[in-house]
C-alpha positions as a LaTeX table, in Angstrom:
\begin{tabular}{lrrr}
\hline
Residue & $x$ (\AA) & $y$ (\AA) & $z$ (\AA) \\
\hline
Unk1 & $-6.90$ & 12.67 & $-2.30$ \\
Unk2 & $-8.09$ & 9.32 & $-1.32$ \\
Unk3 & $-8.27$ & 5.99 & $-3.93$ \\
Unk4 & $-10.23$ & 2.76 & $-4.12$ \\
Unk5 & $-9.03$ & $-0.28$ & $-5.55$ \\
Unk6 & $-11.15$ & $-1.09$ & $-8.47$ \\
Unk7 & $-11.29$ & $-4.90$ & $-8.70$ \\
Unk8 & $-10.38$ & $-6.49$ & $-12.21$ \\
Unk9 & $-10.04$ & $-9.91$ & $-13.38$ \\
Unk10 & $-6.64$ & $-9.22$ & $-14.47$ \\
Unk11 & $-3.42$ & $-7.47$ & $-13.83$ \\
Unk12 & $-3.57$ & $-4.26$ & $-16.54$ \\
Unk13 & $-1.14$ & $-3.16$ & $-18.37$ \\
Unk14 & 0.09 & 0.37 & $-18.61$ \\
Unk15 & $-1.49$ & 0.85 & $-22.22$ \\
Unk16 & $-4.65$ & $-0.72$ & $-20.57$ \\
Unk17 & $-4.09$ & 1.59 & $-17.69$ \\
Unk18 & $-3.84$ & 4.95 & $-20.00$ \\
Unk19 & $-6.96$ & 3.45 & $-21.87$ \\
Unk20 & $-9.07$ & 3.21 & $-18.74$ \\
Unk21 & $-8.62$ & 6.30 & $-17.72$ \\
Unk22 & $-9.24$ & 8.16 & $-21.11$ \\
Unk23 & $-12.28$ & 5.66 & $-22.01$ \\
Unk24 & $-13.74$ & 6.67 & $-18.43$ \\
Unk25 & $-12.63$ & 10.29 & $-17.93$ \\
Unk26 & $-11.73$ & 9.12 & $-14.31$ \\
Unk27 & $-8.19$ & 9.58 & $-12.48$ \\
Unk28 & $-6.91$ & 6.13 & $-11.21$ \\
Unk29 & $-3.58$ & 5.33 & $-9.40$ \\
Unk30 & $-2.03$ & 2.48 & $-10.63$ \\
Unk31 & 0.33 & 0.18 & $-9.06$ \\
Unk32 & 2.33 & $-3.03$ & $-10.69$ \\
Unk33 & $-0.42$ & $-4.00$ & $-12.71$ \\
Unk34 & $-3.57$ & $-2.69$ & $-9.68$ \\
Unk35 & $-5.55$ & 0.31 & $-10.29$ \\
Unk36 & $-6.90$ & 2.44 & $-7.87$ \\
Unk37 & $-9.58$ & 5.34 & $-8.21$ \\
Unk38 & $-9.14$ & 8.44 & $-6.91$ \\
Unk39 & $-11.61$ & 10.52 & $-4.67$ \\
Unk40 & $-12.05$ & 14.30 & $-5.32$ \\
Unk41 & $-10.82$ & 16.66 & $-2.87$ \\
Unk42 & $-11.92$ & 19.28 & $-0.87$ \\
Unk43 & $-12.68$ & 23.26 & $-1.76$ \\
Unk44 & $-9.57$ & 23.58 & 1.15 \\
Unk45 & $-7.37$ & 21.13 & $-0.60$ \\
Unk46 & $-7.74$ & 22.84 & $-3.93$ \\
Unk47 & $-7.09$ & 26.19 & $-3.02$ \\
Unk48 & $-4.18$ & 24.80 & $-0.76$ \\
Unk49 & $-2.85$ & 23.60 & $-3.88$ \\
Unk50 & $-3.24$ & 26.30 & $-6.19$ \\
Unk51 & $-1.73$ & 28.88 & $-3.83$ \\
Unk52 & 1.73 & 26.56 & $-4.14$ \\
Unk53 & 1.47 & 25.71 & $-7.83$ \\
Unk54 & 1.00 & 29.54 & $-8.51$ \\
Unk55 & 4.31 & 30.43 & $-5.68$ \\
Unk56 & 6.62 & 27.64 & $-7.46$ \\
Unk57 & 5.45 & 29.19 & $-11.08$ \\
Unk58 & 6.59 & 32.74 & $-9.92$ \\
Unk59 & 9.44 & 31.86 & $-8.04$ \\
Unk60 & 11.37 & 29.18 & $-11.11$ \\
Unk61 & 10.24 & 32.36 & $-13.66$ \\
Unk62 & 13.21 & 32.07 & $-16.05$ \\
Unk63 & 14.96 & 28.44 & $-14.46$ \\
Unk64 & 15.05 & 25.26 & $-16.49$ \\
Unk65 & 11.93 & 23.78 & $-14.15$ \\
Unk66 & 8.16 & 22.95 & $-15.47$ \\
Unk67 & 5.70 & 22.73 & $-12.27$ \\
Unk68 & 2.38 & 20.69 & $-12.62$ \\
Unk69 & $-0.62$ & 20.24 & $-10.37$ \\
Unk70 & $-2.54$ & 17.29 & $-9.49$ \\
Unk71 & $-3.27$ & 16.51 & $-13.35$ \\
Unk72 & $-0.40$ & 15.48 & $-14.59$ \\
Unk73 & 0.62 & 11.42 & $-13.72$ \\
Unk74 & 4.86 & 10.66 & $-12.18$ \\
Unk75 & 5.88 & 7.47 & $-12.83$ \\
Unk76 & 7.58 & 5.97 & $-10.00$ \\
Unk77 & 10.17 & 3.44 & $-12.14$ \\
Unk78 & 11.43 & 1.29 & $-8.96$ \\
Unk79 & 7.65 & 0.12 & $-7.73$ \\
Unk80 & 5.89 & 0.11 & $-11.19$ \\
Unk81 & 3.73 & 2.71 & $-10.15$ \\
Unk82 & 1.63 & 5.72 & $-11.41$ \\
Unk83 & 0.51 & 8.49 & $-9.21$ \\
Unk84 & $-1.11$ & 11.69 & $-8.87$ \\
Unk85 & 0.94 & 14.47 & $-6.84$ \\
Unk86 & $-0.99$ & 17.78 & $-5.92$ \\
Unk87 & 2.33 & 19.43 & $-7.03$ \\
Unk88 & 5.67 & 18.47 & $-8.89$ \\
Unk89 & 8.54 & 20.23 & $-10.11$ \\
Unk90 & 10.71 & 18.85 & $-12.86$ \\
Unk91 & 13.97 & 20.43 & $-13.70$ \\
Unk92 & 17.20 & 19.52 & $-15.98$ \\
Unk93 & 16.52 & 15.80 & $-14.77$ \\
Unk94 & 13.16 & 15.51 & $-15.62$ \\
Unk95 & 11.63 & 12.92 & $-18.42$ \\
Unk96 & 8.27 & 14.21 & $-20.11$ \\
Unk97 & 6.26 & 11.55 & $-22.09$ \\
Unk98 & 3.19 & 13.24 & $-22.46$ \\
Unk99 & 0.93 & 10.84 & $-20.72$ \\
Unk100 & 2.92 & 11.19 & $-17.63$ \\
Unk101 & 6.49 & 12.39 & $-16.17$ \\
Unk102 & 9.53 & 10.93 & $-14.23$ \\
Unk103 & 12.43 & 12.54 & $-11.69$ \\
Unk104 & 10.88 & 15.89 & $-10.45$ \\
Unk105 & 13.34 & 17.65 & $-7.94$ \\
Unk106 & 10.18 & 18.46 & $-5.87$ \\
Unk107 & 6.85 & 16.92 & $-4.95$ \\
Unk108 & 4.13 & 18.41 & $-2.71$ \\
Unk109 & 1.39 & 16.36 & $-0.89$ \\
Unk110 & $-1.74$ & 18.14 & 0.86 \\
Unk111 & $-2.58$ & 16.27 & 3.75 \\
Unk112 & $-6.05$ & 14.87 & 4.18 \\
Unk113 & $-7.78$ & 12.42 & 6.80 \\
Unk114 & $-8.01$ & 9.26 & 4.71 \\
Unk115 & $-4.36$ & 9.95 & 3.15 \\
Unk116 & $-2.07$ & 11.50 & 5.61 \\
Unk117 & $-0.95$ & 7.74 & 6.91 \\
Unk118 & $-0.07$ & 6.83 & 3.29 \\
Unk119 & 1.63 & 9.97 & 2.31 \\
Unk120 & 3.64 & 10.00 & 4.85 \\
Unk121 & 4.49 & 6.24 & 5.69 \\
Unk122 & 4.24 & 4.18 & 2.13 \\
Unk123 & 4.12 & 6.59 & $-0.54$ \\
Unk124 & 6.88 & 8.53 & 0.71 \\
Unk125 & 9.09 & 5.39 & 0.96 \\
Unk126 & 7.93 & 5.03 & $-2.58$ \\
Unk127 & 8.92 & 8.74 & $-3.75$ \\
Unk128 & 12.18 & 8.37 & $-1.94$ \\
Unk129 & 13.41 & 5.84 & $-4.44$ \\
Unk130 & 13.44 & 8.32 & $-7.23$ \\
Unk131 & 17.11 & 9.63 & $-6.91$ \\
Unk132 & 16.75 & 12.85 & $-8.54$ \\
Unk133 & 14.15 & 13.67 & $-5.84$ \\
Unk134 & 15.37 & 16.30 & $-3.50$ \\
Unk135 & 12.36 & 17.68 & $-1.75$ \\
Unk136 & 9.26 & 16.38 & $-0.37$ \\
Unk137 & 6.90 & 19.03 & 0.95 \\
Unk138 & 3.52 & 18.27 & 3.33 \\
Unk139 & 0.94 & 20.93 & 3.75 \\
Unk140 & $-1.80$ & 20.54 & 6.04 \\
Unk141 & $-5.05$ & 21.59 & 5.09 \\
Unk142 & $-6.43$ & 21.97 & 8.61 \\
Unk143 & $-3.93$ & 24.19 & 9.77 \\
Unk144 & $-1.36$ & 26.41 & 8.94 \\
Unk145 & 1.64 & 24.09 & 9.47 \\
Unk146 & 4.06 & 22.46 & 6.64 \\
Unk147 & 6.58 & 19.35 & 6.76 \\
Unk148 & 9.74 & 19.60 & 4.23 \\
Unk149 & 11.56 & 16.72 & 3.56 \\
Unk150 & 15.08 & 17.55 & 2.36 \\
Unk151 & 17.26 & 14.63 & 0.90 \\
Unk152 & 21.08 & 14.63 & 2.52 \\
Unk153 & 21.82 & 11.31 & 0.95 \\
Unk154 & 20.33 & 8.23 & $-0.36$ \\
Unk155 & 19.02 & 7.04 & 3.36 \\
Unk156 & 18.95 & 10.31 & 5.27 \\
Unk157 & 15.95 & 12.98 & 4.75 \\
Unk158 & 16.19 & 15.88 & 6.94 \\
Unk159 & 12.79 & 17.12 & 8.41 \\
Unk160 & 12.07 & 20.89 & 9.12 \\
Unk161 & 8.92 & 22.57 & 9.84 \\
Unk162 & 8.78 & 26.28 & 8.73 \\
Unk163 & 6.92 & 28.84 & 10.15 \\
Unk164 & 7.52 & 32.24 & 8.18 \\
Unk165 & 9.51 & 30.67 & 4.87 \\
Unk166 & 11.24 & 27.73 & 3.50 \\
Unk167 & 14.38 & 27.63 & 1.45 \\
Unk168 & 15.05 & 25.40 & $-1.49$ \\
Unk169 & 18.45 & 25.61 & $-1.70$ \\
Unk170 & 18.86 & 23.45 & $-4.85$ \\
Unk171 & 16.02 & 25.32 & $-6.63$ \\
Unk172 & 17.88 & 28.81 & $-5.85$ \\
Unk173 & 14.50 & 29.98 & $-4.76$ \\
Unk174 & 12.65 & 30.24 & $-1.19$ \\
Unk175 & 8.29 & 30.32 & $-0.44$ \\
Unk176 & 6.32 & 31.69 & 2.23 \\
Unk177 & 4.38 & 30.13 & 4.14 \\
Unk178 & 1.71 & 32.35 & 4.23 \\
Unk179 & 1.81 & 32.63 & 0.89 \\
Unk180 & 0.50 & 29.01 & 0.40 \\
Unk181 & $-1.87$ & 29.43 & 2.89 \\
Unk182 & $-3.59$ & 32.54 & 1.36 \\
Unk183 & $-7.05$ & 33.14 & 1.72 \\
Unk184 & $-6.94$ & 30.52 & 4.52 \\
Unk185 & $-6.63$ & 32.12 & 7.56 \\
Unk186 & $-5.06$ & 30.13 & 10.09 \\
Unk187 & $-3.18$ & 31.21 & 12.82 \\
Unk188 & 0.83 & 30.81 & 12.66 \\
Unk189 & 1.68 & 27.19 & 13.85 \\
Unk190 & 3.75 & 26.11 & 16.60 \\
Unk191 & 7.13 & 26.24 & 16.67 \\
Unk192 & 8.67 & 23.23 & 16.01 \\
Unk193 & 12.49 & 22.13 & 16.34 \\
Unk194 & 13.56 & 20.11 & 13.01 \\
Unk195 & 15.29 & 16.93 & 13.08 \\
Unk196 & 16.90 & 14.37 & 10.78 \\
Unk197 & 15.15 & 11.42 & 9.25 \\
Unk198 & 17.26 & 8.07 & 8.29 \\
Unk199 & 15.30 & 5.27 & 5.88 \\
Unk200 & 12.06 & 5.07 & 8.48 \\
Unk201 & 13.41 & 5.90 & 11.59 \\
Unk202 & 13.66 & 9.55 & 13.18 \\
Unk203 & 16.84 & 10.47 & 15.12 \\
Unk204 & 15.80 & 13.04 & 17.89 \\
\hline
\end{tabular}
């Protein structure tokens, strides 16, 4: 979903921050003291997200993991910032403070036009600083094609498109594809070779 900055006089707080937001029933990102409003999303987006929420839920039956959708706020410690993933998955590592949550194992972005720059350039640069982050999963809305992120170590992310399923190795579980893109229909992407990702740059 996209945001606006909303301009203030002064840098809020995070109690000013949570007070906004339940004064105004309105969904802001906030970042070091900036807050941000957020745009709705598509009927595509929603659906898109729903179909993962509902395959994580199913496949962590019984595990020590909690998923939430796009409601629930992360706290990302290292850049002071609260955000508003369309999925995250928070295991024995997690922190739960009502208001919001810290160190999911998992985080899922649905790509849109005026966010797929940002979630996959700055914000993901952001996400990567949370350490017990191991996955960071891109679903385009547009077409049937997904990007997952897995961590190898604290500077290398490998990148791997799947085409029929995707394992999650640390989770113990695995998702289809076209299981998050029911009720879509879009044709099977295109086959694309995976490759390994190191701070910003990509090694072919």
């Amino acid at each position: 979903m996209s945001s606006q900055l909303i301009q203030r006089q002064s840098y809020l707080t995070h109690e000013e921050y949570f007070a906004l937001e339940q004064s105004e029933d309105q969904r802001y990102e906030y970042h070091a003291g900036e807050v941000f409003a957020m745009a709705g999303g598509t009927e595509s987006h929603a659906l898109i997200s729903m179909n993962i929420g509902a395959a994580l839920v199913n496949a962590l039956r019984g595990k020590p993991c909690r998923v939430y959708g796009a409601d629930m706020k992360l706290y990302v410690r290292d850049f002071d910032k609260f955000c508003y993933p369309d999925v995250q998955v928070l295991c024995e590592k997690g922190i739960r403070h009502g208001l919001y949550v810290e160190n999911p194992v998992l985080v899922v972005e649905v790509l849109s036009d005026s966010t797929e720059s940002y979630d996959r350039g700055r914000k993901f640069e952001q996400y990567r600083s949370i350490e017990s982050l191991q996955y960071y999963l891109l679903v385009d809305q547009c077409r049937k094609h997904v990007e997952l992120y897995k961590r190898k170590s604290s500077q290398r992310w490998l990148l791997t498109e799947p085409q029929d399923c995707m394992v999650l190795s640390g989770l113990d579980i695995s998702l289809e594809v076209d299981e998050i893109y029911r009720q879509m229909g879009f044709s099977t992407a295109d086959n694309i070779p995976s490759r390994d990702v190191i701070g910003k740059q990509t090694i072919e």
